[in-house]
C-alpha positions in Angstrom: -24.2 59.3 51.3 -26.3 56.1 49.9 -26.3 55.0 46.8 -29.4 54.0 45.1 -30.1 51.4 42.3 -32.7 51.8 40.1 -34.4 49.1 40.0 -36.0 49.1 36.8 -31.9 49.5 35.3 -31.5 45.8 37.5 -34.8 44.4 35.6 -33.5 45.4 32.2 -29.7 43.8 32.7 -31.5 40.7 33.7 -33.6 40.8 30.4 -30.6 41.2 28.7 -29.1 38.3 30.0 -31.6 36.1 30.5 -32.3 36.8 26.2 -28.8 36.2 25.3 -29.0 33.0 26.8 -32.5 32.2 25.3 -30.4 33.0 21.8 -27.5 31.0 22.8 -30.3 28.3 23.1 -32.1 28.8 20.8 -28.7 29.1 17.8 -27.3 25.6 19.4 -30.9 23.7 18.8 -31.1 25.8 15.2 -27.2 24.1 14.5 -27.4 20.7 16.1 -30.7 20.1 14.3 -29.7 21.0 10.7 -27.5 18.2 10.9 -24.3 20.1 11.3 -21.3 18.0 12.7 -17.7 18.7 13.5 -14.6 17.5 11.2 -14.5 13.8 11.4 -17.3 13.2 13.8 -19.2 10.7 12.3 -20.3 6.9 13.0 -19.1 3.7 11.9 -21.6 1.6 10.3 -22.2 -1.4 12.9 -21.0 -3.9 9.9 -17.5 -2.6 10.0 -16.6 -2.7 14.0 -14.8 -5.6 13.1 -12.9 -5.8 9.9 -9.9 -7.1 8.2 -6.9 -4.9 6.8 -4.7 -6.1 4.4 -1.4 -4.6 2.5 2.0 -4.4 3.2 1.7 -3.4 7.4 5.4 -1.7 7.0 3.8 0.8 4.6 3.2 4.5 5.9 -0.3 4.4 4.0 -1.1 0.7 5.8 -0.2 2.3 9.2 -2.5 5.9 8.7 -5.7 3.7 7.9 -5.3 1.5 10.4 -4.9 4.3 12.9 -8.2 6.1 12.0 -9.6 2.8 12.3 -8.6 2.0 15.1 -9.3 5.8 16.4 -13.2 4.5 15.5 -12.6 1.4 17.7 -12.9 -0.9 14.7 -11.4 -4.0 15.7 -8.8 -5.0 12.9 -9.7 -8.7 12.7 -6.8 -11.5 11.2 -7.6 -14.2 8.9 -7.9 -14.7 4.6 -11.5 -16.1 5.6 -12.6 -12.8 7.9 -15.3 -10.3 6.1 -15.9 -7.4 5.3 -12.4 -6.5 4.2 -10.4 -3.6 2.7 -7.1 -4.5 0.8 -4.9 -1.7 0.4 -2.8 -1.9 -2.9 0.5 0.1 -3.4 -0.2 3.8 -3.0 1.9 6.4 -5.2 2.5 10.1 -5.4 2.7 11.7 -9.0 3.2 14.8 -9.9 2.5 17.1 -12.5 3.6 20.5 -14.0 1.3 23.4 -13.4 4.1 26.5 -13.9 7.0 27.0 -15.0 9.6 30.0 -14.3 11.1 32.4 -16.9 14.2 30.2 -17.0 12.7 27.2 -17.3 12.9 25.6 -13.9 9.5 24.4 -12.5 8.1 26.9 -9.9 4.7 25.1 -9.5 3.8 20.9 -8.9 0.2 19.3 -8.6 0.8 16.0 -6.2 -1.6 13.5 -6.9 -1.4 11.3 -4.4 -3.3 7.5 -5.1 -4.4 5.2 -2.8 -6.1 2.2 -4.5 -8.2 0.2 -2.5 -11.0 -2.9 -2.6 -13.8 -3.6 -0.3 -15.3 -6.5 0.2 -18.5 -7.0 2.0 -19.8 -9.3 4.2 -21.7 -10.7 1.3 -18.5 -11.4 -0.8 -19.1 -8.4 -3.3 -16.0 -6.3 -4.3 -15.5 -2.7 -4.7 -12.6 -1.5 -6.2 -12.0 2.6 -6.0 -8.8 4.6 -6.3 -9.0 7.5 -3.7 -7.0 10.6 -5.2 -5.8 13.7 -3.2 -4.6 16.6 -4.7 -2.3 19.5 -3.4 0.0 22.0 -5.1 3.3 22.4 -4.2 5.5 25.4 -5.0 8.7 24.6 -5.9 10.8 28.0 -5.4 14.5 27.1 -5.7 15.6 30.9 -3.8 14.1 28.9 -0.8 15.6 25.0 -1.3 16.4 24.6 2.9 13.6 22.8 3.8 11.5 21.8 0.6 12.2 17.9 1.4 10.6 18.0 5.1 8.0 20.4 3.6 7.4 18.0 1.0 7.2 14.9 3.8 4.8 17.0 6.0 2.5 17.4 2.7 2.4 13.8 1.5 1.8 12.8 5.1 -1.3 14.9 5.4 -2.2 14.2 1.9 -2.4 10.0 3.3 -4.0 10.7 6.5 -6.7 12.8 4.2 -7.4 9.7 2.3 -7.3 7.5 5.1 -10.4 9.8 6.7 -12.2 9.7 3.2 -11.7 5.0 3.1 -13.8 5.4 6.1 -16.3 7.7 4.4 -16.4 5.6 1.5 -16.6 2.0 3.3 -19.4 4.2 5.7 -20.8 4.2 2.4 -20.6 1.5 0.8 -21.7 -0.7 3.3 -24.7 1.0 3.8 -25.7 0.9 0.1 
């Protein structure tokens, strides 16, 4: 017993393939052309490879910028006298009341969390901005375990979040 193969069955599976690779093509030039980019891939404006950090270098908020800088490869440069600069002041986490239970305990928190900063260019001109993030935080004393490490874990992302967004905004105001 032989088997046959129709041929014209092989011609049409090679179509097929050969156009779902012409569309795979075809949607990857459609996406990268638009201007579409993944989460954090951008680049760092050639005046800020090297730049100077101040603030207090124990801080948690000091350490989180200057490790997305550094993740960049902007060379964190010493020296009072060294432009373009950011200075970070003291960040702070507030909080305020968005619900309250039927006995009066708070069930739900907004965090605010504030990281001021100031940018100085290369030309001496200073920016000052206040970088917010906001989260909300449930607060549901049945379940009072593990609400400080949650609470950790969620002002930690909150500061890496505005660490990503100083490099957005110095991106930007450099270039302006």
């Amino acid at each position: 017993m032989s088997l046959r193969i129709n041929p014209s069955r092989k011609v049409n599976q090679h179509l097929y393939k050969a156009g779902q690779v012409l569309l795979a093509l075809v949607l990857a030039a459609a996406v990268s052309s638009c201007g579409f980019q993944l989460r954090d891939d951008y680049h760092i404006a050639t005046e800020i490879q090297h730049l100077r950090l101040e603030g207090d270098n124990r801080s948690e908020a000091y350490r989180a910028v200057a490790g997305a800088l550094e993740r960049r490869a902007v060379e964190l440069k010493e020296g009072s006298d060294y432009f373009p600069a950011v200075i970070l002041g003291d960040d702070r986490l507030e909080r305020r009341i968005l619900s309250m239970l039927a006995s009066g305990q708070v069930a739900e928190y907004e965090l605010i969390y504030v990281m001021p900063v100031t940018i100085i260019l290369a030309n001496g001109d200073a920016h000052e901005h206040n970088i917010q993030i906001l989260r909300d935080y449930q607060d549901d004393p049945n379940f009072a375990l593990a609400k400080t490490r949650e609470l950790e874990l969620l002002v930690q992302e909150m500061r890496s979040e505005a660490a990503r967004r100083l490099l957005m905004l110095l991106n930007r105001t450099v270039r302006e």
